[in-house]
N, C-alpha and C positions, 0 to 999 in steps of 0.2 A: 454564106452571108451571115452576118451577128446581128439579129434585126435588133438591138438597140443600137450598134452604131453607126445602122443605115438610118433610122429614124433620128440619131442626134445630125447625120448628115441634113437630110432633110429637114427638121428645125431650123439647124444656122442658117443653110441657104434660102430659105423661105424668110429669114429673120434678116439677114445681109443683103437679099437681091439679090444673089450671085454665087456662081463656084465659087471664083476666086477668091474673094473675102471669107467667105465659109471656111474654104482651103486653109485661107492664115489662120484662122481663127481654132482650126481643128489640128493643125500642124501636119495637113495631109498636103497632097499633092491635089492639084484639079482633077487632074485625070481621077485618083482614086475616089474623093469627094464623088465623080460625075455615075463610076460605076456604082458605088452604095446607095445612092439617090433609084439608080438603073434597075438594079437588081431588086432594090424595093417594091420600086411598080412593079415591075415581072412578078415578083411575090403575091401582091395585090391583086394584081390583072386590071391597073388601074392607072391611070395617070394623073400623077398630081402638082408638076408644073408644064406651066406652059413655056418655050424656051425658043427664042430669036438671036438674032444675034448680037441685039444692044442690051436685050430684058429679061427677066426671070418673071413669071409671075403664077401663082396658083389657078388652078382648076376650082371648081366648085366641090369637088371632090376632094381633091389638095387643102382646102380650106379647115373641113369641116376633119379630116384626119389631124391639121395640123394640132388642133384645140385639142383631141385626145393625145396627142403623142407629147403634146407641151405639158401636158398634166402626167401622163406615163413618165418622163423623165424626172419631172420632180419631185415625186412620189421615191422615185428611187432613190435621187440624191438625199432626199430627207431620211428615206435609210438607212442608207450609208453612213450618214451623220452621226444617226443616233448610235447605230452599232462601233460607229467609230470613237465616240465622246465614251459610251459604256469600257469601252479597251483606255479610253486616258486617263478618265477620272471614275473613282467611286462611286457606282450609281446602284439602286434598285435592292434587291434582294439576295443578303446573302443569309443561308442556313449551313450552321456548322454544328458537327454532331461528338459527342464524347461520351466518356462511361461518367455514371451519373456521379461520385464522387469525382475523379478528374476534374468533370466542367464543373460542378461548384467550386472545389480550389482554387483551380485554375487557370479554365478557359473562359468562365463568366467575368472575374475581375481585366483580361487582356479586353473581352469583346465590349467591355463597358467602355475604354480608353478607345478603340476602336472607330466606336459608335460615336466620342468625342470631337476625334478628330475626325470624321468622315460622315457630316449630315443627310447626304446625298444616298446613305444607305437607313436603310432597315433588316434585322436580322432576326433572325431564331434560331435557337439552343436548343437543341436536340439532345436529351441526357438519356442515353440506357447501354446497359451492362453488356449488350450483344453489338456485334459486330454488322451496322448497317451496310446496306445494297447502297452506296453512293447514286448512281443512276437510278434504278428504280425507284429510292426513297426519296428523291431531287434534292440531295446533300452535293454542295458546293467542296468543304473542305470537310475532313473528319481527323480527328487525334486516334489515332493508334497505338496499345503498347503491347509489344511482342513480334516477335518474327511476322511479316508481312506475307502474305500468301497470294493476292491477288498483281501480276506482275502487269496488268491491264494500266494502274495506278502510277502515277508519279507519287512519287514522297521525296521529304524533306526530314531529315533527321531534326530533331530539335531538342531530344534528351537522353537521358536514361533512367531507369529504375531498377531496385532490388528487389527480389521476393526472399521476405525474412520470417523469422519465427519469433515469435514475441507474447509476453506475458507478464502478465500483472506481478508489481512487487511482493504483493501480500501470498500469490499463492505460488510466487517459486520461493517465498519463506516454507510455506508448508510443504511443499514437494521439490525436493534442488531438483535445478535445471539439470536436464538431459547433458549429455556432453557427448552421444552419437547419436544420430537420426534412430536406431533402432531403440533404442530408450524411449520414443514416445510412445511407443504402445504401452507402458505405464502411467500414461499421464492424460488428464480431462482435458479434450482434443474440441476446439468450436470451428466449423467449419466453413467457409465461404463457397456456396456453390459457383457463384457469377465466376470465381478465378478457375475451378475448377468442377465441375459436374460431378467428379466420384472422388472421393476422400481418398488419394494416394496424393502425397507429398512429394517430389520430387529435388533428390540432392545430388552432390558429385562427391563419393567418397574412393580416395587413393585415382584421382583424375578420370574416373568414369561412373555416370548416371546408377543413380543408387535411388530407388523408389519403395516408399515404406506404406501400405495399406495401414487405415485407421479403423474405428472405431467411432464415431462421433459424440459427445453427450448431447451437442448443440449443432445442426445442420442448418442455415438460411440464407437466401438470395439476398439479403440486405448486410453492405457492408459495413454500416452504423451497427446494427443489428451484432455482426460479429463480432465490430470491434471495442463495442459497449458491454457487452459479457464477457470479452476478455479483462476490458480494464475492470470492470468488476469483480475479480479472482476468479473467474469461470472456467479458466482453463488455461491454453497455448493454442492461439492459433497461427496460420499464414497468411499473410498481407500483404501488399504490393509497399515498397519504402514511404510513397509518396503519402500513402493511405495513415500512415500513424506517425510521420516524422514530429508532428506535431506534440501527441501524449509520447513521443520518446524522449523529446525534450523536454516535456516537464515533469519527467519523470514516475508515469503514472504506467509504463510499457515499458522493459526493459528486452533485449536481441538477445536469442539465444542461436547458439549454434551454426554462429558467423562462417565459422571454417567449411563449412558443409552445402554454405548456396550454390546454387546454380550460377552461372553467369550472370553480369547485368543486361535486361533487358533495352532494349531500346526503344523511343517515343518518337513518332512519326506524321507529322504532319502529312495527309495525301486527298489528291484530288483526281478528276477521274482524265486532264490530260495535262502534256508539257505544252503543248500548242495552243496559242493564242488563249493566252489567259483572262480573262477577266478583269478587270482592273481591281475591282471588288475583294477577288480572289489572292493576287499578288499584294496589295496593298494589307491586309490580315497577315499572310505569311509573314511577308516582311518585318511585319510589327511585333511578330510574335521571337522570330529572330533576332531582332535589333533589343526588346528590352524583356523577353522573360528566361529565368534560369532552368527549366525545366529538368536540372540534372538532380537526381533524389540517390545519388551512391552512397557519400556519406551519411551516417547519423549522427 
């Protein structure tokens, strides 16, 4: 027996006077109506209508069940509801998590347009260099870039980026640019830990991985940090495209040693399922698909 849909049995028929109206009304049969009612009381060990063969009418017991199971049921429907209007429209809270330069770029100005069009939410921006526990840290969507490891996740492609080598005008005036990866071990090397934790550089030279151990003058987990000593004549560092597209356009960072990158990376929207999403969740995605470029190949 499914004691709610013995108790919606019993509601109607208590509500209608009758099997049979209840019947119509539940799109059951009488017969089935009369055993859900049946199997109720046996549950019980109680009986809660009284039954002749013109009348239906409650027990004193049937009465005082009725007022809880009328409130049981709509306690549920009003669940339903909510959890069903959260799946249509935009509601409550979403948290979406990126590496800190990313969401400044570029996740904070989508989740501003977001938030425009979608009142019904409230969010938070989640910015650090490490790769959050989506579950455990109650992250909704998160941006990704690099090979995806957790196969738990859905994602959604939505770009690409390069990892380039780039430096300041002034100091590949003083030092000419490298023209093979092995050439940097001559040259004032600043280093980004958040991309990488140990100063090896990695390139593809004659179509297979070629890794060059450094040296560092300048090692920091801030990628302002690195990439402000580089445009300073500090050195040559490695950067994600996204990270300097901007001083490469104007000229304050010029790419060396183009021929020698690795593959482009790719950028990943992912969340933690493909099932029954969110509307909160789909509706971000979507927006994020429909108007931003997140491809960083070119310089």
């Amino acid at each position: 027996m499914d004691r709610l849909d013995a108790m919606a049995a019993f509601v109607a028929v208590a509500d209608l006077r009758g099997f049979a109206p209840a019947a119509r009304k539940l799109g059951l049969s009488p017969s089935a109506v009369t055993r859900l009612v049946a199997a109720l009381e046996e549950h019980l060990s109680t009986r809660l209508l009284q039954r002749t063969t013109r009348s239906v009418s409650l027990t004193d017991a049937g009465a005082r069940y009725l007022e809880r199971a009328r409130q049981i049921l709509s306690d549920l429907d009003e669940a339903e509801a909510a959890v069903q209007a959260e799946h249509d429209a935009p509601t409550g809270r979403l948290v979406v998590a990126a590496s800190v330069l990313f969401g400044r770029l570029a996740v904070a100005p989508v989740l501003s347009d977001y938030l425009a069009r979608h009142p019904g939410v409230v969010a938070e921006l989640t910015l650090s260099d490490r790769n959050v526990n989506l579950v455990e840290d109650g992250i909704d969507v998160a941006v990704r870039i690099g090979p995806l490891t957790d196969s738990s996740l859905h994602a959604r492609r939505v770009g690409a980026t390069r990892r380039v080598v780039v430096g300041a005008p002034a100091y590949l005036a003083r030092r000419p640019a490298p023209r093979h990866p092995d050439e940097l071990t001559d040259h004032a090397i600043v280093h980004f830990t958040g991309l990488d934790p140990a100063p090896v550089w990695r390139f593809v030279v004659a179509g297979r991985p070629h890794p060059v151990a450094l040296h560092p003058v300048l090692a920091t987990n801030s990628t302002d940090a690195t990439i402000a000593h580089a445009e300073r004549g500090g050195g040559l560092t490695v950067a994600l495209a996204y990270q300097v597209a901007e001083a490469v356009r104007a000229g304050r960072l010029e790419v060396v040693l183009t021929e020698f990158e690795p593959p482009p990376q790719p950028i990943h929207l992912v969340y933690p399922s493909a099932r029954l999403v969110p509307a909160k969740v789909r509706a971000f995605v979507d927006l994020v698909l429909k108007t931003c470029d997140w491809s960083f190949v070119a310089l």
